[in-house]
N, C-alpha and C positions, 0 to 999 in steps of 0.2 A: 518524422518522429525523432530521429536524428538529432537534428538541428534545434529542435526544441529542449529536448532535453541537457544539450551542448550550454542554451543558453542560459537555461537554469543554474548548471553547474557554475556557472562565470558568472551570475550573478552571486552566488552564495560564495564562491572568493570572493568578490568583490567587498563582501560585506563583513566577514569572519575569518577569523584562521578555521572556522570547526569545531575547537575545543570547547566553545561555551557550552553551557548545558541549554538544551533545546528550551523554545516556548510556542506557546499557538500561532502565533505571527508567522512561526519559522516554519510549524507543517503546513500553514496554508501557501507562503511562499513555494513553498520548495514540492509538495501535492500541485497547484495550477502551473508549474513551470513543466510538468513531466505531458506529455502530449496526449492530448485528450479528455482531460480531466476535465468536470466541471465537479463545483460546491452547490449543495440542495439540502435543506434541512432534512432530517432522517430523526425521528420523535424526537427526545431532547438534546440530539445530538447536532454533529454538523457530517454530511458524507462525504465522501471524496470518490468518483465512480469515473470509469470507463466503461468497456462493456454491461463492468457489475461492480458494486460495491466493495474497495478496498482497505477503506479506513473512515474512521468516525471519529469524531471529536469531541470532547465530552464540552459541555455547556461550560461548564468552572473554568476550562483551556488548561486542565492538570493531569489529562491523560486522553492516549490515543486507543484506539482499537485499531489491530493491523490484520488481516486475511493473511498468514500464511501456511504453505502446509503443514499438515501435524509433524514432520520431521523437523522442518525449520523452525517450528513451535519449540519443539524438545531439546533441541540444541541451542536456542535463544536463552529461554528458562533456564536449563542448565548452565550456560557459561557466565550469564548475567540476570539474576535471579532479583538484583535489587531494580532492574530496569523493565525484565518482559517477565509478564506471568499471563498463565493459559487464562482465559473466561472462563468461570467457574462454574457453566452450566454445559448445555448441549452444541451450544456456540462455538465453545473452547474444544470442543473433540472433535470437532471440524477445520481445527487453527488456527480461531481467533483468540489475539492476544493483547493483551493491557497492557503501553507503555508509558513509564512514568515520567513526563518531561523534564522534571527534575532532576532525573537520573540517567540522561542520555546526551552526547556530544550530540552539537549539530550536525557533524560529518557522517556518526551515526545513527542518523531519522534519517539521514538521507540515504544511507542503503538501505534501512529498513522498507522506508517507504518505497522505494525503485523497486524490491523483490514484490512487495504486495501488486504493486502496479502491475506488473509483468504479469504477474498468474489473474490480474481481471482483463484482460485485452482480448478481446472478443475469440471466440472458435473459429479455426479454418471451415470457410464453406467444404461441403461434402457435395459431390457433385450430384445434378437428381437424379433420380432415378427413374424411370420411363418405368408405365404400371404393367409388373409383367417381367421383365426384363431388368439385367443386372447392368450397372452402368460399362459403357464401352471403356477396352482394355486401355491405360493411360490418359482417363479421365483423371 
């Protein structure tokens, strides 16, 4: 995972200082560079998913949807109001947030995107449980 994300990173030097303002090219770069990802269409959109869905790309390539927590939500919107705003239905009270590519450094999509990443990477298995019986101590 590491390594992967390593090489994303040194790709995206490679290419920018950062400072430009993001485009579709740039989240789909920098989405299949983080480890695990694949791209599948998601109705008009495009997804970006590891265990579960972290980002969507609108068809036009003039905004993202990002998965993150409703904290992360509120602090986003608030500090930078012209770039993330909540989803305006039941979507949006779960995290999901509209970012405007026009209105975002490439250096940051690319934390935005990292933190959505991270909250979809699958669940620690729990160990089973034998029917009857509570899993053994230091499972």
């Amino acid at each position: 995972m590491a390594h992967s994300l390593t090489r994303g990173l040194a790709e995206l030097k490679a290419t920018d200082d950062g400072s430009k303002m993001a485009t579709a090219a740039d989240v789909r770069r920098i989405a299949l560079a983080l480890a695990g990802t694949t791209e599948a269409p998601h109705f008009d959109r495009t997804a970006f998913k590891v265990a579960r869905t972290y980002a969507t790309l609108a068809a036009d390539g003039l905004s993202l949807n990002l998965k993150f927590t409703p904290d992360e939500q509120q602090l986003k919107c608030l500090t930078a109001p012209e770039v993330f705003v909540r989803v305006p239905n039941a979507w949006g009270k779960q995290g999901w947030t509209t970012v405007t590519l026009t209105a975002i450094a490439v250096l940051e999509l690319q934390r935005a995107l990292k933190t959505a990443w991270q909250h979809a990477q699958p669940a620690p298995r729990r160990p089973k449980r034998v029917q009857g019986r509570a899993p053994a101590r230091g499972a």
